[in-house]
PLY file of the C-alpha trace (Angstrom):
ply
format ascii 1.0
element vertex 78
property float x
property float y
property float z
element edge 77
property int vertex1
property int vertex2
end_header
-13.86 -4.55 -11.05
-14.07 -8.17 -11.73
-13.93 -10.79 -8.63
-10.81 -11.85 -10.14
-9.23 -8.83 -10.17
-10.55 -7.94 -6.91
-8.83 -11.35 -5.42
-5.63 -10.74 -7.21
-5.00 -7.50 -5.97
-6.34 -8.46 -2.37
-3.39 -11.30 -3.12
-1.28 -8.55 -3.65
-1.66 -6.37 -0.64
-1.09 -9.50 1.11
2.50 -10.39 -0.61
3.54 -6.44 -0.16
2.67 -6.62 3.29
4.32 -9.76 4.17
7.26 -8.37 2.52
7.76 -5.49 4.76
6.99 -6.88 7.67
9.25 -9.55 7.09
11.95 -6.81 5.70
11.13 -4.96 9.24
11.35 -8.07 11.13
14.54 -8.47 9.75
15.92 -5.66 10.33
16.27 -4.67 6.56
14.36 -2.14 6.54
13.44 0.08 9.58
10.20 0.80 10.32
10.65 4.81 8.99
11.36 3.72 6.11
8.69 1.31 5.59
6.78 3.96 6.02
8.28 5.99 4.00
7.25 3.06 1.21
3.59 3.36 2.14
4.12 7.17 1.66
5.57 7.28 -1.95
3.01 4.47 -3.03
0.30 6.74 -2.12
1.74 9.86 -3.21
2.32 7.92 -7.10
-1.22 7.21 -6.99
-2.29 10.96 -5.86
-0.60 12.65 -8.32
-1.08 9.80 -11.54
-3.25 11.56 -14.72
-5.37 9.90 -16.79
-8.86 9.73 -17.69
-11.65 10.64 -14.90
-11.67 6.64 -14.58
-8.08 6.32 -14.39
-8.05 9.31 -11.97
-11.02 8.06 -9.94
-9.15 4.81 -9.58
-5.72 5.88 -8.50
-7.31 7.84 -5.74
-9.29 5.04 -4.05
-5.97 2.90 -4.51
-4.45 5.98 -2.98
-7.18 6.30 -0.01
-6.75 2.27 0.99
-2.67 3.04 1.55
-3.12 6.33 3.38
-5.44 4.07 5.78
-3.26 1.47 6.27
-0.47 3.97 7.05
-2.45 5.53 9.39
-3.84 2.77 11.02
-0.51 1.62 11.74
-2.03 -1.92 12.38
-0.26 -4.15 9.85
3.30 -2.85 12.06
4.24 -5.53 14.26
6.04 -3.43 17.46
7.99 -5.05 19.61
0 1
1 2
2 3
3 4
4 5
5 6
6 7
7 8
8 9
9 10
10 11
11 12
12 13
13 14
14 15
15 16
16 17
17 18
18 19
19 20
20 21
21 22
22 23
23 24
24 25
25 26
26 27
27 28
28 29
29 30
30 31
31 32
32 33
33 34
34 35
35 36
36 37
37 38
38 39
39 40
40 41
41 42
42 43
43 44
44 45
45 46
46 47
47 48
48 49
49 50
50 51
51 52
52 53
53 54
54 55
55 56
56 57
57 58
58 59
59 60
60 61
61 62
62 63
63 64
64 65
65 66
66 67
67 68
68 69
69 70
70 71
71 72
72 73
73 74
74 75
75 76
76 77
């Protein structure tokens, strides 16, 4: 992956996490179901087809949002 793509999608984990915490913050969106978002992003990437590269890919995508869920760090508790 190029440097610019690896910025741009580093710029974009950034954006979707400010998002929810902001929609959490908020109370727009409860913290369950912000979850639940992490949870069908992965699950999209765990079950997409493609090519072996395509396949590859989706699972590391799919890996780095299963950590983050389970980390729990990027949740702000109160």
């Amino acid at each position: 992956m190029s440097t610019a793509n690896e910025h741009a999608g580093q710029a974009a984990l950034s954006i979707c996490e400010a998002l929810l915490l902001a929609l959490n913050d908020r109370g727009l969106l409860p913290e369950h179901e912000t979850m639940g978002v992490l949870r069908n992003a992965a699950a999209t990437r765990e079950n997409a087809i493609g090519t072996e590269l395509e396949t590859e890919r989706h699972r590391a995508v799919a890996s780095l949002i299963n950590a983050i869920f389970v980390g729990g760090d990027w949740v702000r508790r109160s």
